[in-house]
C-alpha positions as CSV (number, residue, x, y, z in Angstrom):
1,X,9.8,-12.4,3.4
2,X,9.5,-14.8,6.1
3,X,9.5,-12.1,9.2
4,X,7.5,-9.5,10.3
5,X,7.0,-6.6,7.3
6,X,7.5,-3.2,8.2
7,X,7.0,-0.1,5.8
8,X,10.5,0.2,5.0
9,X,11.0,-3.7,4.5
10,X,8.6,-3.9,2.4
11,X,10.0,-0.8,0.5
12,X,13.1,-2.2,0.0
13,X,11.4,-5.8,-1.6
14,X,9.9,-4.2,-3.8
15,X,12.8,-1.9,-4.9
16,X,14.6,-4.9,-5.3
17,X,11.5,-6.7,-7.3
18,X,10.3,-3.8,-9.3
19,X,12.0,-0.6,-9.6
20,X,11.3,1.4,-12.6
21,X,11.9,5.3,-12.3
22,X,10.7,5.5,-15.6
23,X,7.6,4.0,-15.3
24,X,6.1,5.9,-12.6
25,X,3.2,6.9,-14.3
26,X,2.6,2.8,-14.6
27,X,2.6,2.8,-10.9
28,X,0.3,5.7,-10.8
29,X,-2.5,4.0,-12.4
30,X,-1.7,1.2,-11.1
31,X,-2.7,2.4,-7.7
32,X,-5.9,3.8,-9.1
33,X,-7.1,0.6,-11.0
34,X,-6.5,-1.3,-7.9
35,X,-8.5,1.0,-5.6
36,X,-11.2,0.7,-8.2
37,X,-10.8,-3.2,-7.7
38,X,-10.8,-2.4,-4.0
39,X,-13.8,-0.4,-4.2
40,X,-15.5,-3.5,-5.4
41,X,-14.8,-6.1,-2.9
42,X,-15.9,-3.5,-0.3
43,X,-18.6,-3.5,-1.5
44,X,-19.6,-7.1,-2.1
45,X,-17.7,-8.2,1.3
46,X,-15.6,-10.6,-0.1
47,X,-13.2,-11.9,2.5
48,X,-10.5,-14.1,3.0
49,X,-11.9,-15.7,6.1
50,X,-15.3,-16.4,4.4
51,X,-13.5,-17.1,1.1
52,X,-11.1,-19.3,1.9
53,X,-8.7,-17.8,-0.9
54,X,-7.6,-14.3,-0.6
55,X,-8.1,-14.0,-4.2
56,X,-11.0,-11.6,-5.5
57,X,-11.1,-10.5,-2.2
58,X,-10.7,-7.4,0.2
59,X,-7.3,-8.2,1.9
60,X,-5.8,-8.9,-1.6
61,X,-7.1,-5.8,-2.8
62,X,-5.4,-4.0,0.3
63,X,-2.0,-5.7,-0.7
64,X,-2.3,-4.5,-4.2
65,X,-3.0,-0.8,-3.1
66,X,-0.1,-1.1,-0.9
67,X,2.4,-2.4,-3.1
68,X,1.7,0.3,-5.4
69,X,1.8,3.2,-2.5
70,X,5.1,2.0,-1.6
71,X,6.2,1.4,-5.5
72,X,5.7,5.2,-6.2
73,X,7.5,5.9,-2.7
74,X,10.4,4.2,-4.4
75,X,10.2,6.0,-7.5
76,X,10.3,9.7,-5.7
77,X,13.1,8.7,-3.0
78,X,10.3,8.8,0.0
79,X,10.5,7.0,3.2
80,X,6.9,6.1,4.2
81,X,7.8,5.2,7.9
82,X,9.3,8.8,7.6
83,X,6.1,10.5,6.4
84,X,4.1,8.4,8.6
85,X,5.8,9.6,11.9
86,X,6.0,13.6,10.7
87,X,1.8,13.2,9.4
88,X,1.4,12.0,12.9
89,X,2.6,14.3,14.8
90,X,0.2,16.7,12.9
91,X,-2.4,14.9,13.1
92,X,-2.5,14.5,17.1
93,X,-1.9,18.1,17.2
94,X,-5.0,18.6,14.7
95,X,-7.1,16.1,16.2
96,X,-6.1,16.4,19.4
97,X,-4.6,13.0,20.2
98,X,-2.3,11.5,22.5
């Protein structure tokens, strides 16, 4: 992926990478091992500007979290620029927004 990523390109990569209906609970804990890992690196700061490596650190983390949101949107059929636009719209309403 050599342009800019947007939520739905980066749903269909990885639908075309790794697409397993069946395996949805896989993604699920997935998600939650990596925002354990995430959890981590916040809190030891570990950056990729100060790292030189984005391995071990936040903005891999980030990715990984990501990859696994979007994974389980694939499973369940969900568009996450879709639920981002109609969450938005409730949340300006709730918080009051423009």
């Amino acid at each position: 992926m050599k342009e800019a990523v947007t939520l739905r390109g980066l749903q269909q990569y990885i639908k075309q990478t790794d697409h397993h209906p069946d395996r949805k609970h896989h993604y699920f804990y997935k998600l939650i091992e990596e925002t354990g890992e995430l959890s981590e690196v916040l809190r030891k700061n570990r950056r990729l500007k100060d790292t030189g490596t984005i391995k071990g650190t936040i903005e891999e983390e980030l990715y990984d979290v990501l990859y696994y949101v979007a994974a389980l949107a694939n499973v369940y059929d969900i568009d996450l620029e879709q639920c981002f636009a109609l969450k938005e719209e409730i949340n300006k309403r709730k918080w009051k927004k423009e």
